[in-house]
N, C-alpha and C positions, 0 to 999 in steps of 0.2 A: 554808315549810321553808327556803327561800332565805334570806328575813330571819336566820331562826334562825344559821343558819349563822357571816350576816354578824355576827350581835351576839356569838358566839362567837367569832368571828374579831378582834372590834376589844378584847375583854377579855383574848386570850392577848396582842397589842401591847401595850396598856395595861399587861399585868402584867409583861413584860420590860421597859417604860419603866420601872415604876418601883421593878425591881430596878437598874436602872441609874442613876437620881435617886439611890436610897438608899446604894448604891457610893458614887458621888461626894460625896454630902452628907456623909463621914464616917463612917458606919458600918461594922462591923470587917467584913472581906473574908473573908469565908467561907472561902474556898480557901486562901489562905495562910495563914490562923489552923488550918486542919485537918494543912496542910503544916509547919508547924512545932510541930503539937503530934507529930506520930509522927513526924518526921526524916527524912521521904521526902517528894519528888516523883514524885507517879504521872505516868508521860508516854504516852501512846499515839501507834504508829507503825503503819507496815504495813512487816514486813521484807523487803519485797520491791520495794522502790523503789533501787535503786543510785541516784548511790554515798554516798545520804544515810541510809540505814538498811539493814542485813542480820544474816543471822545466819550465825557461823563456827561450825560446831558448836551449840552452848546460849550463846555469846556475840556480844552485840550490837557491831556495830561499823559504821562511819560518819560522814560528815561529820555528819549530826547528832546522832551518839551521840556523837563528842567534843563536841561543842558546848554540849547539854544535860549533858552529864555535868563538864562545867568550870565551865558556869552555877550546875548544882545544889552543886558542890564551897565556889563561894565565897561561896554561902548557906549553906554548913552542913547543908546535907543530901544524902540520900543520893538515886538513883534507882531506881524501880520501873519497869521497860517492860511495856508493853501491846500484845500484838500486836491491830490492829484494823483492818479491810480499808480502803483508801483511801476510797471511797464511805461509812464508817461515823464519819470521821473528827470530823467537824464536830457529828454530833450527837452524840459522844461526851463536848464539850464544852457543849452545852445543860443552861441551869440546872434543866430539868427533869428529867433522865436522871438514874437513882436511883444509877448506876453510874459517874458525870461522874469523868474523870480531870482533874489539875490544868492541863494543857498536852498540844499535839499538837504533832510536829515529824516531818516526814515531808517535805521537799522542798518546803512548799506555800507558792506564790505570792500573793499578797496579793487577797483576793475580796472587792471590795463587798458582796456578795449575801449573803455571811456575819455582815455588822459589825452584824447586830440581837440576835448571840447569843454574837459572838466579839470580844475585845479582841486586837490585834494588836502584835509589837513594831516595834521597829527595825526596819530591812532589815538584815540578815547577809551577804547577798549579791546579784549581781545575773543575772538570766538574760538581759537582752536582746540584744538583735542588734548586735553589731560590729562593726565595716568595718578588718578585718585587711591590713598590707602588711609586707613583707619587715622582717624587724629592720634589713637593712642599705640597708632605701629612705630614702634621707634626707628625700624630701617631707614639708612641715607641716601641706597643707590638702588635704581631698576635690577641689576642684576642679583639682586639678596631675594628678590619676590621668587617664591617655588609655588604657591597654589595657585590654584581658580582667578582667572581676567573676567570678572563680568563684561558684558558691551550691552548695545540696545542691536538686537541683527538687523541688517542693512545698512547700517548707521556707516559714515566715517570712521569710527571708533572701533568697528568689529574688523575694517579693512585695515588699519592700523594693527590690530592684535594680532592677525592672522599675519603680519611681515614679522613682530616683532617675539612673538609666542607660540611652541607648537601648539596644534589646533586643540589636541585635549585637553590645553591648560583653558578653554574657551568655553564659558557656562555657556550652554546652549538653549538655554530657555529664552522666548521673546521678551526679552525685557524690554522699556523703557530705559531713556536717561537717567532717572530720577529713582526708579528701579533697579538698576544697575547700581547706584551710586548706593542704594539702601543696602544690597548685598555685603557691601563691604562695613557699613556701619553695624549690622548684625552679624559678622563676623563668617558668612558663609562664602567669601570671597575674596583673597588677598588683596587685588586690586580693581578696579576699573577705570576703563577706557570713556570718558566723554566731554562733550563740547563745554569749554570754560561758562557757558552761560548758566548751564545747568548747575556747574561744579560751585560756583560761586554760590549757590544757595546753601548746599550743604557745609563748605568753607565756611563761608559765613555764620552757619549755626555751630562751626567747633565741633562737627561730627568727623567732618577727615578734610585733608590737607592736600597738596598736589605736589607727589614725588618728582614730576618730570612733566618738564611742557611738549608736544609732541609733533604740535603743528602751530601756525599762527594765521591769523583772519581777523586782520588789523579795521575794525568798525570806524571808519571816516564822516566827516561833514563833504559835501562836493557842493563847489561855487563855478562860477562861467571861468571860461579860462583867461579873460581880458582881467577878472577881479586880481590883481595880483597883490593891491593894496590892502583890500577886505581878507584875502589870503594868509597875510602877515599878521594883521591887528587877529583873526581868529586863531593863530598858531599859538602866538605870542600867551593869550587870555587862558588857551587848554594850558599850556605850560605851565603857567601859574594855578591854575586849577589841580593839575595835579602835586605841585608839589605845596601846595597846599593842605591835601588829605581829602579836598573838596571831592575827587571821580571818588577816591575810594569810599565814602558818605554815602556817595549815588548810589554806588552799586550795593550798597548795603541795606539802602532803602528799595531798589527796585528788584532785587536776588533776597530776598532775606532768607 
């Protein structure tokens, strides 16, 4: 029965290698030939993820509902949302789901574990960990910093401090992100350690700056993995997006 199992198991690989050979080799992209024969991008989210998707009333709004919804504008198509629980995400993109929406965008960070079923884009944004200091510290390099690392404890941030700082330089109070990142704008804290999402609010307000990036958690779009066309045109549009000024807009509208 085992056997069985395994020769089942090695024919569903084989059969998504070679939806994904056949992608590549040329043949027309299913997804995007369906997306621009009806004029829609179907996109699946979970509207309960701030502050990358929600619902105001019956309308979608979000850093990723403007995102997708600018991406799909300068394809020429319109969008359809999906509400679909964060754990349903990823299969809701599998080329066997008879129900496969064209793209998922719900805040989600880049998963190896996915890429045998998911084509991923650009990065749009970054979550990692930032080593925050006063706007008005003039220092250039991490090692000029002698006081106080705020973190939030438990955080990624406080596990970063604790390789990169002895422990007593480590304010010990339960802080928050946001918290943390106030210690240093009110000067009781050299630096702190936290996630680019949060850092971008205070960046944004010209309160403090980010000495040193310290990790990275590259925020994607994930489409089927046959999409290879839909793949392209949405790499293609972030590109231009950003060097446009356009993400950095975004994020100034949805970090303020």
């Amino acid at each position: 029965m085992r056997r069985l199992f395994d020769i089942l198991a090695i024919c569903i690989l084989l059969g998504y290698a070679w939806l994904a050979t056949r992608s590549q080799g040329g043949a027309d992209d299913p997804v995007w030939q369906r997306a621009k024969a009806r004029g829609v991008l179907v996109v699946g989210t979970d509207f309960g993820f701030l502050p990358f998707a929600q619902l105001d009333g019956q309308t979608p709004i979000g850093y990723d509902v403007d995102l997708v919804e600018e991406l799909a504008r300068r394809l020429d198509l319109q969008v359809e949302w999906r509400q679909i629980g964060y754990d349903g995400l990823f299969p809701a993109i599998d080329p066997a789901n008879p129900n496969q929406v064209d793209l998922i965008a719900a805040g989600i960070i880049q998963n190896p574990a996915e890429a045998w079923r998911a084509r991923y884009s650009q990065a749009y944004l970054d979550g990692g960990q930032q080593l925050l200091v006063s706007n008005t510290n003039p220092i250039t390099q991490q090692s000029q910093l002698s006081g106080l690392i705020a973190v939030q404890l438990g955080s990624p941030g406080e596990s970063l401090a604790r390789q990169l700082f002895s422990s007593q330089r480590i304010a010990n109070s339960p802080y928050t992100e946001i918290a943390a990142a106030d210690q240093v704008v009110r000067g009781f804290a050299d630096g702190a350690i936290i996630s680019n999402l949060t850092a971008l609010e205070t960046n944004n307000r010209q309160q403090t700056r980010t000495l040193a990036s310290l990790s990275y958690e590259p925020f994607v779009l994930a489409m089927p993995i046959t999409a290879y066309e839909l793949h392209n045109q949405i790499n293609r549009e972030l590109g231009q997006l950003h060097a446009e000024g356009w993400i950095a807009k975004l994020n100034q509208k949805w970090f303020p």
